[in-house]
C-alpha positions in Angstrom: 19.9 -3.5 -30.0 20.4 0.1 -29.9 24.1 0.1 -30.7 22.8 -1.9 -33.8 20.6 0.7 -34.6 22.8 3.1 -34.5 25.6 1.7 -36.5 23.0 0.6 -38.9 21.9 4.4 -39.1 26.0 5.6 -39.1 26.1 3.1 -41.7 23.4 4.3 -44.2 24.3 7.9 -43.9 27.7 7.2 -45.2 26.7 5.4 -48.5 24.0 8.0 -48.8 26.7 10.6 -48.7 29.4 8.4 -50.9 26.3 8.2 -53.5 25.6 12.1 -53.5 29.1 12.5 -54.1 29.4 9.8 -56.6 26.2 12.3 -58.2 28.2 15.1 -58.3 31.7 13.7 -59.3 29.8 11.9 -62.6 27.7 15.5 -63.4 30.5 17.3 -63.0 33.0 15.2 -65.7 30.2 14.5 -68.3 30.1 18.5 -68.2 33.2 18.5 -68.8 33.1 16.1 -71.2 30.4 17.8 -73.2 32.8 20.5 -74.1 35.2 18.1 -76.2 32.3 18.6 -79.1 32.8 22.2 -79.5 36.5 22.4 -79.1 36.9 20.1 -81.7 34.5 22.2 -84.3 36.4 25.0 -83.8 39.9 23.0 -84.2 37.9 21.6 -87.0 38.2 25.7 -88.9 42.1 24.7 -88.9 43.0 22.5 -92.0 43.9 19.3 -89.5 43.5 15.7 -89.7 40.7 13.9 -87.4 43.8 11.6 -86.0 46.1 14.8 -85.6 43.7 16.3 -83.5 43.4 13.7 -81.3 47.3 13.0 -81.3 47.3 16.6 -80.1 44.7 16.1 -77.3 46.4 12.7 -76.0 49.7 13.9 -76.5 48.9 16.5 -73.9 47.2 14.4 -72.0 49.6 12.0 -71.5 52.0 13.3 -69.1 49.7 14.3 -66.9 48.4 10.4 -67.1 52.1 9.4 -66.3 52.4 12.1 -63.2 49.1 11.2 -61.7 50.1 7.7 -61.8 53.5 8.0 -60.2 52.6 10.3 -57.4 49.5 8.6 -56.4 51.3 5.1 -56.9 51.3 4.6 -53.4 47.8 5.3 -52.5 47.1 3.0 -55.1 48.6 -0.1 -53.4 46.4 0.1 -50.9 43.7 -1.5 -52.7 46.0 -4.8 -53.7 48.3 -6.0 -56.5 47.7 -5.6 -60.1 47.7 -8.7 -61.4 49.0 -9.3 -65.5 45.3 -10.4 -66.0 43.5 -7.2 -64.7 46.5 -4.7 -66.3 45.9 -6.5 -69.8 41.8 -6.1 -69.2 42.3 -2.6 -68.3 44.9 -1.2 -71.5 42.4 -3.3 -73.5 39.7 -1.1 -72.5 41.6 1.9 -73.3 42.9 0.7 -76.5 39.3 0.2 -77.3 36.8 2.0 -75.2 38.9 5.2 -75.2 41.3 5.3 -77.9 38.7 3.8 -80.7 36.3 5.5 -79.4 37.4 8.6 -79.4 38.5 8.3 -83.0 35.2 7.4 -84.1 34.1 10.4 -82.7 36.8 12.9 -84.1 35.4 11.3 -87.5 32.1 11.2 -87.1 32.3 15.5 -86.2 33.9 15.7 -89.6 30.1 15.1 -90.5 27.9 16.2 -88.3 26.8 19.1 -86.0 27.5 19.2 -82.5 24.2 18.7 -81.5 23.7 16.1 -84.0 26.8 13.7 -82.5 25.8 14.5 -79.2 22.1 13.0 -79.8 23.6 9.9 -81.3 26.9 9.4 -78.6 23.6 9.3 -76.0 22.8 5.6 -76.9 25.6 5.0 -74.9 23.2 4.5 -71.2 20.7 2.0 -73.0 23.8 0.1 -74.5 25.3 0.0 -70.8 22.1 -1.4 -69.2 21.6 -3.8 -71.8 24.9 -4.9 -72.2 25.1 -5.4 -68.5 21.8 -7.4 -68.2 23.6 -9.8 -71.0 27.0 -9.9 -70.0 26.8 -9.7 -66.2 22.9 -10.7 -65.7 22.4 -7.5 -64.1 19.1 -6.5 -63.7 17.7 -3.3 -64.9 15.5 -1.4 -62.3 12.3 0.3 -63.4 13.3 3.5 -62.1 16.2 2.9 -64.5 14.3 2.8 -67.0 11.8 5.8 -66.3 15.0 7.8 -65.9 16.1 6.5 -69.3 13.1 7.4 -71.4 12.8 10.8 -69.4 16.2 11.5 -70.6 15.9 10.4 -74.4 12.4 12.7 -74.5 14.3 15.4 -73.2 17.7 15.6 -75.3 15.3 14.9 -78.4 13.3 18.1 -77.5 16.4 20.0 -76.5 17.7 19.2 -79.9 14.5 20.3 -81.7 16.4 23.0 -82.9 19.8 22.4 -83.3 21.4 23.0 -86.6 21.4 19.2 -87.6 22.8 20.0 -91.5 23.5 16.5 -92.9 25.4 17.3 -96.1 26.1 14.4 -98.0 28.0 12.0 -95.7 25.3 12.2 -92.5 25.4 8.9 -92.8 28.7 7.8 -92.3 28.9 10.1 -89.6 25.9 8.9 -87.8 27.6 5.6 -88.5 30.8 6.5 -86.7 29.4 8.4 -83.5 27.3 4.9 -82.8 30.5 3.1 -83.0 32.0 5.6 -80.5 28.9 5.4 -78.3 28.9 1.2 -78.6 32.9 1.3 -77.5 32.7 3.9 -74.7 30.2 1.6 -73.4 32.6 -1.2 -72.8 35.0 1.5 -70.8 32.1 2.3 -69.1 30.7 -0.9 -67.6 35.2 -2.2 -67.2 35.8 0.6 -65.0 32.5 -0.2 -62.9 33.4 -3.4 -62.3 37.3 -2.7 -61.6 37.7 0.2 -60.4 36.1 -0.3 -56.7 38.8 -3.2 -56.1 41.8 -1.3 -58.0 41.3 1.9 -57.4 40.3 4.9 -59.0 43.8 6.6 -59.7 45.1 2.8 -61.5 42.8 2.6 -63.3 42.0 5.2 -64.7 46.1 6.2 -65.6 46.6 2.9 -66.9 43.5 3.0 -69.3 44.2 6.4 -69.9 48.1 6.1 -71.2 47.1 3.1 -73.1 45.0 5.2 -74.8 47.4 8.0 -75.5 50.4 5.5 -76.4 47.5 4.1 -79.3 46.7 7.2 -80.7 50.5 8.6 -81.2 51.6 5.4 -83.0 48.2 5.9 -85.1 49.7 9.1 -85.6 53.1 7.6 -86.6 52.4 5.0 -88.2 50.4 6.6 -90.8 52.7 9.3 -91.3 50.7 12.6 -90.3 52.5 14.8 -87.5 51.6 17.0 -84.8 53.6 19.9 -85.3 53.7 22.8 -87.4 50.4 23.8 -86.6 49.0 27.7 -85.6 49.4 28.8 -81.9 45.9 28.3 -81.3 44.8 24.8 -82.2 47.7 23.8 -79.4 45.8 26.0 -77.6 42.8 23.8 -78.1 44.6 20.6 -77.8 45.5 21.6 -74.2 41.9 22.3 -73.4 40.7 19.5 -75.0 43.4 17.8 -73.1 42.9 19.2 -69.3 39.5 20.0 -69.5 38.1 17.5 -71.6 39.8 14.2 -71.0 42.8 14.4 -67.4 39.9 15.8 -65.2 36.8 14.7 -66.9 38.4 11.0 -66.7 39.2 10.6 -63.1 36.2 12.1 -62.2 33.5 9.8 -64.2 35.8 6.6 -63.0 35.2 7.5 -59.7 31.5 8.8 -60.1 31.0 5.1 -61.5 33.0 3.4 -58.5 30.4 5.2 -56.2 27.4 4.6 -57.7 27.9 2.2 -60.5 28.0 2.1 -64.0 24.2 1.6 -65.2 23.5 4.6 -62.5 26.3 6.6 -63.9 25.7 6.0 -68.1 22.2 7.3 -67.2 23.6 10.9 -65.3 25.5 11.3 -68.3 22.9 13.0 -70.4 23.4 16.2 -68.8 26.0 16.3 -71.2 24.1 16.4 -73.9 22.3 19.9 -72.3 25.4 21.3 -71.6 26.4 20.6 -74.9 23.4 23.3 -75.7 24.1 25.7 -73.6 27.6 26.1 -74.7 26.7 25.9 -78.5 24.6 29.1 -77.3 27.4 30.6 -75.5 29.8 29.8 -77.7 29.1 28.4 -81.4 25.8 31.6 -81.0 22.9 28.7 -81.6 20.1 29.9 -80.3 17.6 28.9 -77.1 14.3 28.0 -77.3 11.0 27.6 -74.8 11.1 23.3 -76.4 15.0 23.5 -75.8 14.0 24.4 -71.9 11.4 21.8 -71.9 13.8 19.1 -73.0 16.7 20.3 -70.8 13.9 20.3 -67.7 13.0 16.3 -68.5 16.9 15.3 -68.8 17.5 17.2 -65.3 14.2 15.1 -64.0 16.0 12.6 -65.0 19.2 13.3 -63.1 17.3 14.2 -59.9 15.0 10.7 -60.0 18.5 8.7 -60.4 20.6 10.9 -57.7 17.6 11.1 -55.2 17.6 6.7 -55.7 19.1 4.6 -53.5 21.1 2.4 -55.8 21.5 -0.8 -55.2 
């Protein structure tokens, strides 16, 4: 009875700790993905094409895809053959949930403020519970939900005074960001449910060069090009590719394989906050006692879901 106990007990401390580092692995890449918003503004002062500036982020991007994938090939065995089926399920989910996606998005920033595609792109952790409850029947948890609204209250209040200048075209824009936010869900919730039994490292490559082979025959095939630029937007294009989409990537894959994918869309909003702070830093927005308030709720938010249990 005791040496039940106490496996039990060795037992619970491990998935507590493979939760807290799940936590810490999803904050830290929706940080990092918050910063893709204003790299792309200031690409955006360059006179280049929404599909160039993403051919210039995956084109980075994708050798590191490639070299991840070979060197950690063999680790990646370990959790079982890749069947045709699951390779097919997983390039479809970059085509779409990445690739598409991210296009959306480059567009929609040709429209909107930062701060203004960041509150939209947050729809994203109520699409991923409901799509979930539909799709997979699974259930939403009230403290799911109180997380949620906690979050929503918050990034609205931190956004209070963001410079949301709408110009003539907000519209379309708004349009495009909720397309992005409605595809990235689907990438979301995939690499959830395949990434515990493929692995991490797999998955995410596979999705990942899928991605980045669909975006430079975009590229191609409507004839724009990727060189000929200044210095500095391939500077940007490397940041936006190491820091906003290599490490950001493998990160949230494997922050949703710990904790899961409902869990995970919901810790995302600390993107939105960071977004904020770096507009401040960076883009000189200002800060503002609301702006704390709602950046306080969204970290409540955080907390309630990282101090949960899960499932």
């Amino acid at each position: 009875m005791n040496s039940s106990s106490t496996s039990l007990e060795a037992a619970a401390k491990v998935a507590a700790r493979n939760r807290r580092i799940g936590v810490l692995l999803m904050l830290a890449g929706a940080i990092l993905f918050s910063c893709k918003a204003i790299v792309i503004k200031l690409a955006y002062q360059f006179e280049i094409a929404s599909i160039s500036l993403l051919g210039l982020r995956m084109a980075f991007s994708l050798p590191l895809f490639l070299l991840i994938g070979y060197f950690r090939r063999e680790r990646s065995s370990t959790n079982g053959p890749l069947s045709l089926g699951d390779a097919t399920v997983i390039l479809l989910l970059g085509v779409f949930g990445y690739y598409a996606a991210s296009y959306t998005d480059f567009l929609g920033l040709q429209y909107l403020s930062a701060g203004m595609e960041r509150l939209i792109l947050f729809v994203y952790p109520t699409m991923v519970l409901v799509l979930q409850r539909i799709i997979f029947k699974v259930p939403i948890k009230p403290i799911q939900w109180l997380a949620t609204v906690l979050c929503y209250v918050g990034i609205i209040l931190a956004f209070s005074a963001s410079d949301f200048s709408i110009g003539n075209q907000f519209g379309l824009g708004a349009a495009l960001v909720f397309l992005s936010a409605f595809l990235y869900s689907f990438y979301v919730i995939g690499s959830g449910r395949l990434a515990p039994r493929l692995g991490t490292v797999r998955f995410t490559s596979l999705a990942l060069i899928g991605a980045s082979v669909a975006v430079l025959l975009h590229v191609y095939l409507t004839g724009n090009t990727l060189f000929g630029y200044p210095t500095q937007l391939y500077y940007y294009g490397i940041t936006l590719a190491i820091f906003c989409t290599v490490i950001p990537s493998y990160l949230v894959t494997e922050g949703v394989r710990r904790i899961g994918a409902n869990d995970a869309a919901i810790l995302g909003a600390i993107g939105p906050v960071a977004t904020i702070v770096l507009e401040y830093f960076i883009l000189d927005e200002s800060l503002n006692l609301t702006q704390g308030a709602g950046a306080a709720l969204v970290i409540l938010g955080v907390i309630i879901i990282g101090r949960s249990k899960g499932r």
